[in-house]
N, C-alpha and C positions, 0 to 999 in steps of 0.2 A: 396551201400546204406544200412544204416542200420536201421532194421525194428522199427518202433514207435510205441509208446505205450502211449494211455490217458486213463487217469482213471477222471472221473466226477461224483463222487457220485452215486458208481456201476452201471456205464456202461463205459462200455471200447469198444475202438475200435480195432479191430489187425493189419494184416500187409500188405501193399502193394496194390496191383489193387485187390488180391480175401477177402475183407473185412470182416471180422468177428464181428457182434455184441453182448453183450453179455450184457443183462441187469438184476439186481438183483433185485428184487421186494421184499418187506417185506412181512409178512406173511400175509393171509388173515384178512380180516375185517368185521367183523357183521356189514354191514349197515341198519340202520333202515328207511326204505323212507316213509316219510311222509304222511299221506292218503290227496287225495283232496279231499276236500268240498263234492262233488258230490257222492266219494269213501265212505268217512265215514256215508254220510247220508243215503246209501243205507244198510250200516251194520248195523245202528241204526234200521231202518227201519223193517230189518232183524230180529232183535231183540226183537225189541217191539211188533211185530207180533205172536211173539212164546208164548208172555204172555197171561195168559188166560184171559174171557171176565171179563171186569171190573176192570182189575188188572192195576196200575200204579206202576212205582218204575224210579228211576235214571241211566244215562250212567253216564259209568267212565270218559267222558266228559263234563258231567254238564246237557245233557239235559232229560227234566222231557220225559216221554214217558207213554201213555197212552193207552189201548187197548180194543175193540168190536169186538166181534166175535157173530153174529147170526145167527138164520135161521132164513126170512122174508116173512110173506106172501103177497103173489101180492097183489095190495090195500091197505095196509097195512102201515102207518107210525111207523117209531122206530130209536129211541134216539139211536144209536151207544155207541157213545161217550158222557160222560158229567162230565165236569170240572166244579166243585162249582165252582162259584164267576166267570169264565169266559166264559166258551161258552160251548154249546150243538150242539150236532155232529146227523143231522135225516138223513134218507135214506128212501124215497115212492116210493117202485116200482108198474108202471102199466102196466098190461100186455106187450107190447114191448118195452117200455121205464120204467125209473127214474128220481128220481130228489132227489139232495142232498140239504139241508138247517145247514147254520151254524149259530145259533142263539149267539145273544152278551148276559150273562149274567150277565156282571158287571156291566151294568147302566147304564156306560157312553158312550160319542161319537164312532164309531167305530174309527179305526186310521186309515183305508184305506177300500177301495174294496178287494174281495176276487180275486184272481187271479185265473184261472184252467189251467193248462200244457194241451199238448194235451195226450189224450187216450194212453197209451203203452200196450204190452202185458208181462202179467208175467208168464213166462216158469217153470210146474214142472212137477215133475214124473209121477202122473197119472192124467189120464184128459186132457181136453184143456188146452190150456192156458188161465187164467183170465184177463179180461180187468181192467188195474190198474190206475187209477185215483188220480191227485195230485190237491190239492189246498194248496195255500200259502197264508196266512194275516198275518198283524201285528195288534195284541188287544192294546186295550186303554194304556195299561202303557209300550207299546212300543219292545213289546218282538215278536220274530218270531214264528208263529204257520205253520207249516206244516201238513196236515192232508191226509194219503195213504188210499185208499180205494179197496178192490180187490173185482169184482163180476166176478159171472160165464156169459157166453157169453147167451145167453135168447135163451131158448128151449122149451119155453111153459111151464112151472114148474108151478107150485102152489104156492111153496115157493121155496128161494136161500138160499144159505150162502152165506152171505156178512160178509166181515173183514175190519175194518178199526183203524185207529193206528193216534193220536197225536202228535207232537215232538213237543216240546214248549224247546225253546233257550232263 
């Protein structure tokens, strides 16, 4: 018998019962994998966090991102966030609790209810970890607001820092 040989667009097989495979692979490839939804809105997030208070500027994505960083005293109401023309972002803490309020500035109808995720925690290097809060609406002319909110876990304090950040799609 004589030994056979196939070639298929580099790979070949060798001879007999002890089979040899032998496949050519081209060079490697930079693949770029796409981010999900969930992936990117967490680097957004990311992002607009690092901004100082007050400060707004745009992702290389398109979306506007907006940022509040304070210290709040207990009892105390404070406008985080505030977008002319579309909403205001307050935070009331009272002694063991909060309450957040997101006021419509435009005028018109709201376009839905606000929705709130449930509670997560955000893990960093020093400290606890802070309890991170999402609400999602869509404002009058139709656009997505997400709004991240980080506070420290309640230890009797006087005042917190509280950060919270806008993504408007």
């Amino acid at each position: 018998m004589r030994p056979r040989r196939a070639l298929l667009e580099g790979v070949s097989a060798g001879r007999g019962a002890a089979t040899d495979v032998r496949v050519d692979l081209p060079a490697p490839i930079a693949l770029r994998v796409p981010l999900d939804a969930r992936a990117l809105r967490a680097q957004e997030v990311e992002r607009a966090m690092a901004l100082p208070d007050g400060a707004s500027r745009r992702s290389r994505a398109g979306t506007a991102m907006y940022a509040g960083h304070r210290r709040v005293r207990d009892g105390a109401r404070v406008a985080l966030i505030t977008i002319p023309g579309l909403l205001r972002f307050d935070v009331h803490p009272r002694a063991d609790c909060f309450s957040f309020n997101v006021r419509n500035l435009s005028g018109r109808p709201a376009a839905g209810p606000v929705r709130e995720l449930p509670v997560r925690p955000h893990h960093r290097a020093e400290g606890p970890p802070l309890n991170e809060y999402e609400l999602q609406l869509t404002v009058p002319d139709g656009r997505e607001v997400c709004i991240v909110v980080r506070v420290p876990p309640y230890f009797g304090a006087l005042a917190s820092d509280y950060s919270a950040v806008a993504l408007i799609r």
